[in-house]
N, C-alpha and C positions, 0 to 999 in steps of 0.2 A: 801714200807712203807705205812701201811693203818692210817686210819683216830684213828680208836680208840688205834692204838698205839703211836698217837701224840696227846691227849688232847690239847695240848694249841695252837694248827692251826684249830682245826673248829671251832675257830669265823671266819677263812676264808669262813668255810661254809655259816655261819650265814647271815656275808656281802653279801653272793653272793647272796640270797635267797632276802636280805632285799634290793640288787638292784633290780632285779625280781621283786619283791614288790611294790616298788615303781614304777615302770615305770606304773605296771598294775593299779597303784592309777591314775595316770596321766591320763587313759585313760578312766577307771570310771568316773571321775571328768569332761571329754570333751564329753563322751556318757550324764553323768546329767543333764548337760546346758539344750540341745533340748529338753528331754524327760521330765525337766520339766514343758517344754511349751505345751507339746504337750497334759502333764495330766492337765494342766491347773493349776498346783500349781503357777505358778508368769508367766509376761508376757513377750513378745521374747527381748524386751529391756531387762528384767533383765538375760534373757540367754545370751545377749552377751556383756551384760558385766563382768558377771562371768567368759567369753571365752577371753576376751578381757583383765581381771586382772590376766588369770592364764597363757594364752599364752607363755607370757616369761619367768613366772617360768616352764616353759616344759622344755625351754632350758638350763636352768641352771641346769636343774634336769639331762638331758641328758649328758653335760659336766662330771658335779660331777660323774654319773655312768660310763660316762669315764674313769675317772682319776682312780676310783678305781677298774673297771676291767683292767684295765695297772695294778694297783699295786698287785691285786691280782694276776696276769699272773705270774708277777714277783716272788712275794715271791712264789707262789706253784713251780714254776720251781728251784727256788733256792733250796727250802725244798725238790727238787725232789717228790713230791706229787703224786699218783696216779690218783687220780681225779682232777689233776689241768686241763684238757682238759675242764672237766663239768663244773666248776667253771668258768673258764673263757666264755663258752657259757653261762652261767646264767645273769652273767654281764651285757654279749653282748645283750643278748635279752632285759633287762631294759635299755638299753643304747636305742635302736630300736625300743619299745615300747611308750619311752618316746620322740622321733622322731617322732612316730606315732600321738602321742597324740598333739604334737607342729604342724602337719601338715593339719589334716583335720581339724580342724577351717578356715584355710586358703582359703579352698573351698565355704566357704562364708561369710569370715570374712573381710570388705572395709581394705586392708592395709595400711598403712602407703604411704603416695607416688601412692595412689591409682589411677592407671593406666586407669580405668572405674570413665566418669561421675557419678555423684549425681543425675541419671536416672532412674526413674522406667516403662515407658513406650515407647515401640520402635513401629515405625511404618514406613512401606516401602512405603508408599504415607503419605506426612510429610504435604500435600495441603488439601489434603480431607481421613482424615485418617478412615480406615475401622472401623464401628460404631456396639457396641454390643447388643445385644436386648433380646436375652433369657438369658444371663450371668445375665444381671441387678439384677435380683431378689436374686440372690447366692450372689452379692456384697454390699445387704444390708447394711450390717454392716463392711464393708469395709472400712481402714485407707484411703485410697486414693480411688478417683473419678476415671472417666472413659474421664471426659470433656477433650481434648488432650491439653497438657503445662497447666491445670489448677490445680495447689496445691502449695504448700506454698514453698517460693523462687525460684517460676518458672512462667512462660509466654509463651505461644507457639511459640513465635519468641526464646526464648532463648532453648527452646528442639529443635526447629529444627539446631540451633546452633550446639549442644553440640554432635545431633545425627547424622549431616554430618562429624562431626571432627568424632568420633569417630567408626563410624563404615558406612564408605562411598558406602562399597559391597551391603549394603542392599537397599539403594537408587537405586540402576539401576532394570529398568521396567524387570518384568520376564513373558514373553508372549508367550502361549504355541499356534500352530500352529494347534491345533487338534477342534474338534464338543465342545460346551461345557458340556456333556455329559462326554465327555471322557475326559476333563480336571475336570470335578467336582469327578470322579470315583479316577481319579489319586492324587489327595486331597486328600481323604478321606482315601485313601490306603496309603497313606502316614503321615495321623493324626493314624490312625490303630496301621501301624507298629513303630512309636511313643509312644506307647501306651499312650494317650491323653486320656481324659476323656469326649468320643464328649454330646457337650448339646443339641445338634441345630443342623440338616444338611439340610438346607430347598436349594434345586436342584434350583426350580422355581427362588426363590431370589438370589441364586448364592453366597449364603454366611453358613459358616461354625463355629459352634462356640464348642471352647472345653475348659478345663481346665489340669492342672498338678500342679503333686506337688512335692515340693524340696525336697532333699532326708533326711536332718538332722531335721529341722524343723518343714515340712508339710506347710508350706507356700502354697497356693493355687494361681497362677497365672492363668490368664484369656488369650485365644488367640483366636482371628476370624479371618478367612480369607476371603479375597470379591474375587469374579471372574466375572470378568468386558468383554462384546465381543465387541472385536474392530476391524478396519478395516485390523490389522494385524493377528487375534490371541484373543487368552483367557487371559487377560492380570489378573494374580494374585495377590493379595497386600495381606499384613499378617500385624498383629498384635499383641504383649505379653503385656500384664499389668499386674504389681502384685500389691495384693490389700494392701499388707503391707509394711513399708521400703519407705527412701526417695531415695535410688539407690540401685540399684539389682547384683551388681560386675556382672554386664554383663552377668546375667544369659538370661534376654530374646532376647538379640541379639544371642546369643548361640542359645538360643530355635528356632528361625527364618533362621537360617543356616541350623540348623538343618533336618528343614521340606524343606529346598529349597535344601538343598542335595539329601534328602530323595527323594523328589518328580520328 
């Protein structure tokens, strides 16, 4: 039985097409947020909160394209339908689309119950935290300072707080055994294969400075690393600060694993 011998069953087509539809709206609508920050049409608050008002109509949208790929399945199986196989993948994929679209906000959207401090600056010496000096000029205009614990509802007694509870691996001394020479090479091949944007890599001072950016926004975070020679070893500390945002959902404690895996 073909479709144009049943006229009054391809509105099943229709529905299927306008689940389809809709999920691929849901995902325009979470691609628009960032990209209208990044054209400069409104600013990253008003991106998330656009992501933040539609988020959970993702999931209801996701649901509803449930409920009516089930009911489509049904009727074309009952109509015995040809094309009820396609119809039901059409469904599926707005049902999955719109999954999509509910999920990567997530990747840097603070959740609900949010698991990561109200931090935007991590540092692996919390005493004498590695200090940036050619970033400066790029942080001009920069929402947050560089001063460590200094910005609004913080205190450097309360970051170093919040950055032992929360990510205690990054506190232990990482002291490499080699010339400093071949610990500053091994840095740097490790900001490299990172791909980091180095600003600064001055050998003499022992210090490294780069940039990265987040993948939805372009957010620009700032990372230096010091390499300090001690009676053990090349003792390394690291740094992330982002210049925007009062907490980073633990994007720069990530970045700093990251280079201490790497490296």
């Amino acid at each position: 039985m073909k479709f144009s011998e049943i006229p009054k069953q391809k509105w099943l087509v229709w529905i299927s097409l306008g689940t389809l539809g809709l999920g691929i709206l849901t995902v325009l609508i979470t691609v628009v947020a960032p990209l209208g920050y990044r054209l400069n049409l409104w600013g990253y608050r008003t991106g998330f909160t656009i992501l933040r008002t539609m988020v959970p109509v993702w999931l209801y949208i996701a649901g509803i394209a449930a409920v009516i790929t089930a009911v489509i399945g049904f009727l074309a199986k009952k109509w015995q339908m040809e094309n009820m196989t396609r119809l039901v993948e059409l469904g599926a994929a707005g049902v999955l689309i719109s999954l999509s679209a509910w999920y990567m906000p997530q990747t840097y959207l603070e959740p609900d119950g949010d698991p990561y401090p109200s931090i935007h600056d991590i540092s692996t010496d919390t005493v004498n935290p590695p200090e940036f000096v050619a970033v400066l000029p790029l942080r001009a205009d920069a929402d947050n300072g560089v001063e460590y614990g200094v910005s609004r509802d913080m205190n450097p007694r309360l970051l170093v707080e919040l950055t032992k509870k929360a990510y205690p691996d990054l506190l232990e001394p990482v002291v490499l055994d080699v010339s400093p020479d071949t610990a500053f090479d091994r840095a740097m091949n490790a900001v490299n294969e990172l791909g980091w944007d180095v600003v600064d890599a001055n050998r003499a001072a022992g210090r490294i400075e780069a940039t990265e950016s987040t993948f939805w926004f372009g957010f620009d975070d700032d990372i230096v690393i010091r390499l300090t020679p001690t009676s053990s070893g090349i003792k390394l500390d690291a740094r992330s600060v982002s210049r925007v945002g009062k907490g980073d959902v633990g994007i720069n404690a990530k970045r700093l694993r990251a280079f201490f895996d790497t490296l």
